[in-house]
N, C-alpha and C positions, 0 to 999 in steps of 0.2 A: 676606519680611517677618518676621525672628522667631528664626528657627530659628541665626544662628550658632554660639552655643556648642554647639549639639546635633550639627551638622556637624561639630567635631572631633571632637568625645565616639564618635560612631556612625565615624569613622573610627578611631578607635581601638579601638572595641570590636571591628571586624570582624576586626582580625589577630590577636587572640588566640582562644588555647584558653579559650572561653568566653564567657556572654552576658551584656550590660548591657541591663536594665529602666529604671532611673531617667534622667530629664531632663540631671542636673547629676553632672559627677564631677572628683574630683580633681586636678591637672594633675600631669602627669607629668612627672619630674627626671629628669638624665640617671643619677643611682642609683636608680632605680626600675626595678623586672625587671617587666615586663610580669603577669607571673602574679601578682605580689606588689599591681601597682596594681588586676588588676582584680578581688579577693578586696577589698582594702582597700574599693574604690568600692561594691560591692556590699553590704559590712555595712554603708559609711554610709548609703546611700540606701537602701536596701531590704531591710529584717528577713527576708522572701521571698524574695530571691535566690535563682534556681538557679547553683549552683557546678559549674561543668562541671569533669568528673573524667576521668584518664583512662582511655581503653578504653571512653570516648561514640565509639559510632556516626558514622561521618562520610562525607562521598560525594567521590567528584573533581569539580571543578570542569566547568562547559559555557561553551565558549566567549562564550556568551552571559552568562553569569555574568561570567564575565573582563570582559568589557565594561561591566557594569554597573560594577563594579570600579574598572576604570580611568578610566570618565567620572569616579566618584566621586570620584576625586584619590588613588587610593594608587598608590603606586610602586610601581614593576616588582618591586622587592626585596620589598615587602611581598606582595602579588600569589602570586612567587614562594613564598612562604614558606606563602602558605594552604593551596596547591597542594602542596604537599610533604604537608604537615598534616592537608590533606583538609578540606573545609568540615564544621563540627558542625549543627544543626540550625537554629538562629538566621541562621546566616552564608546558609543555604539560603533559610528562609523570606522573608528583606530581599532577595535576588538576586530570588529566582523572582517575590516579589509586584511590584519594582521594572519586573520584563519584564514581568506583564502591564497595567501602567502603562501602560512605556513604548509597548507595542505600542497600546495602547487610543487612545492622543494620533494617534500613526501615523496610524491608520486614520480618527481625526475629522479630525484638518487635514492631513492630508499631506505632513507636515515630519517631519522629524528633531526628535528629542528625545534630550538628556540627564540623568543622572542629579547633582544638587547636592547634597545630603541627604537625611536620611529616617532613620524606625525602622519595627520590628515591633511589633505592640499590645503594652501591658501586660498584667497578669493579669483586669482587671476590662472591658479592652474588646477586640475583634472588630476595628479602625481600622489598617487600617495607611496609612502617606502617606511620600512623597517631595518632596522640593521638586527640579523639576525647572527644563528652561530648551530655548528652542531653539535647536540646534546651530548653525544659519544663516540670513538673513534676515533681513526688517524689525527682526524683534524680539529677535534672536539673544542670548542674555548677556542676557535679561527673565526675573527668577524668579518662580516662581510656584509653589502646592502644589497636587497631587494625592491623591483616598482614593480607597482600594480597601477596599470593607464587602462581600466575599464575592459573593452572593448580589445583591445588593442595585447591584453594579457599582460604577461610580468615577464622580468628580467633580473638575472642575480648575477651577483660575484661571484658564488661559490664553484662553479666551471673553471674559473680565474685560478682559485685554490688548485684543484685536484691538478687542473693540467697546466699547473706554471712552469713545473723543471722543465716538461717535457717541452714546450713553446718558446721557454729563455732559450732551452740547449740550442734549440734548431736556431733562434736569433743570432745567438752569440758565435756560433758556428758560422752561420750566413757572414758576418762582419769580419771575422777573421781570416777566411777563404780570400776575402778582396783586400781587407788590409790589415798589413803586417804592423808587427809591435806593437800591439794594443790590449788590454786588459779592457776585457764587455763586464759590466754589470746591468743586471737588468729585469724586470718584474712585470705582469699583465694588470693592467687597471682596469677599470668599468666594468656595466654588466650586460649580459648576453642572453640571448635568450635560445630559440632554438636552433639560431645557427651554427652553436657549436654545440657539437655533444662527444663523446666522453670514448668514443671509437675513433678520432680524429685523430692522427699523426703529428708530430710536430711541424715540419714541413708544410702539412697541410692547413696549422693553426697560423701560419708567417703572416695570413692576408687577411684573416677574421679577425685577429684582435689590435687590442691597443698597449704597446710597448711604452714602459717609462724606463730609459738608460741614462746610465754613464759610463763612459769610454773614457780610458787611461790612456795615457803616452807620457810613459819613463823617458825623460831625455834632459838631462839639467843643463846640457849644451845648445838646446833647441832657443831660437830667435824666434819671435813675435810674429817675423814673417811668414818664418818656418812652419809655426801654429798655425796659420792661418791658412794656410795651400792643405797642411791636412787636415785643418779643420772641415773645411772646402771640400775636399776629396769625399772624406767620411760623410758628409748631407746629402752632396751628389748622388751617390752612392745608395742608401738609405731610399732613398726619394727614387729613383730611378726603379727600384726596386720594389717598389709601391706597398711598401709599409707605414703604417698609421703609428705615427712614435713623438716620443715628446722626453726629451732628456739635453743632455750637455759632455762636451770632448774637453778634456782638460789637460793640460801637460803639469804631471809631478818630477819632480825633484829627484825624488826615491823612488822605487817600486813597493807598490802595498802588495799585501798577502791576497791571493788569489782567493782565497775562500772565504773573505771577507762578505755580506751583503749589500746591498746597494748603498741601504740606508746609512750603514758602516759606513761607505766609503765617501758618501754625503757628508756624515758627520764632519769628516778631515776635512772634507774642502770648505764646509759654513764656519770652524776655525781657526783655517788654516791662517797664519801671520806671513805667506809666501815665504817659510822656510820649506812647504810642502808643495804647496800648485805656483807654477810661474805663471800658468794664461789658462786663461780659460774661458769657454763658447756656449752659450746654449742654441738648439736645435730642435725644429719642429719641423713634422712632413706629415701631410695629408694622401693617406694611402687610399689603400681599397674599401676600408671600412666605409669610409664616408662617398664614394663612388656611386 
């Protein structure tokens, strides 16, 4: 969700001598000497920049690192090239915190994991994350982020993946039991760590995660005011219920196809010309998560 441009960015920082901090940097032309882009990138984005110099300390590569590496997407050439070079201290830290990631997934679900993207904290945080994916199986090529905060352990998405039907069902169920005529769409965001695990019910997922929706109301005859009392109702409602949710109630025109996904049904309303949505609310409640 997010991270593209940072995945070439953090791919590119890995093969030079020296580290990128900032999010965003400058693309690279084929007259651009590596050393040259990644001094330029550094004074743009970050007055604090460390400027790796040389005769910085650097370690040979562990095969385990290689790995990390190559899931990443660099070439064998580039690869090559670090390895010649020696890893600097960043190249190290992104590797080694990357494996105790990877292993951490390992050992919860017992799959294979890959490495997608990812950086090392900044100056002001402790955070490091990856977005990884798993190697094979149901969900194989499903990205998802992981953090590692030290002390404190990791937290992924991939819990998000395995038990989203089951979490929406129980969501979309919960909404339609109190209010009528409504189409739920709806998805788990963030990541979790051992609070949930993989035995959990859905029912029992209602208050441990975090819900992103949209709610339907087919009613082409519906008034503004109208919207707004059930808009009202449905947050009430929600909130009362102490779920941690972040979405929007929209009144369509038509009715869309039930089996549509969230994002689907997002798309029609970003553009929508109000031949489709007449009104529409966003809505946020602060549940149990944050309790």
């Amino acid at each position: 969700m997010k991270r593209k441009v940072m995945c070439l960015v953090i791919a590119l920082c890995l093969v030079m001598v020296g580290g990128c901090t900032a999010n965003t940097k400058t693309p690279r032309t084929s007259d651009t000497k590596p050393e040259e882009d990644l001094v330029a990138n550094d004074k743009d984005n970050n007055e604090d920049a460390e400027i790796v110099v040389e005769g910085e300390e650097t370690a040979e590569m562990t095969k385990q690192q290689e790995e990390v590496f190559r899931s990443y997407g660099l070439s064998e050439e580039e690869i090559t090239k670090m390895k010649e070079k020696g890893l600097d201290y960043k190249q190290q830290s992104f590797a080694d915190t990357a494996i105790i990631m990877l292993t951490y997934l390992e050992e919860k679900y017992g799959e294979s994991f890959e490495v997608v993207s990812g950086d090392i904290p900044g100056v002001l945080s402790d955070e490091y994350w990856i977005t990884a994916q798993a190697s094979d199986g149901a969900h194989a090529g499903e990205e998802f982020d992981v953090y590692y905060r030290g002390n404190e352990g990791c937290t992924d998405g991939y819990i998000g993946i395995l038990k989203e039907e089951e979490a929406c069902e129980a969501f979309e169920r919960l909404i339609k039991e109190k209010i009528s005529n409504v189409q739920v769409f709806s998805e788990i965001t963030g990541e979790y760590g051992s609070e949930i695990t993989l035995e959990m019910t859905g029912d029992q997922l209602l208050l441990e995660v975090t819900y992103s929706f949209t709610i339907v109301i087919t009613d082409p005859d519906m008034t503004e005011e109208e919207f707004n009392q059930k808009a009202d109702e449905i947050e009430t409602f929600i909130g009362d219920s102490c779920l941690h949710s972040m979405g929007g109630v929209y009144c369509f025109v038509n009715k869309v196809e039930s089996d549509l996904t969230m994002n689907e049904v997002d798309d029609i309303i970003e553009d929508d010309n109000k031949l489709v949505v007449k009104w529409g609310r966003g809505i946020v409640t602060y549940g149990s998560v944050y309790k």
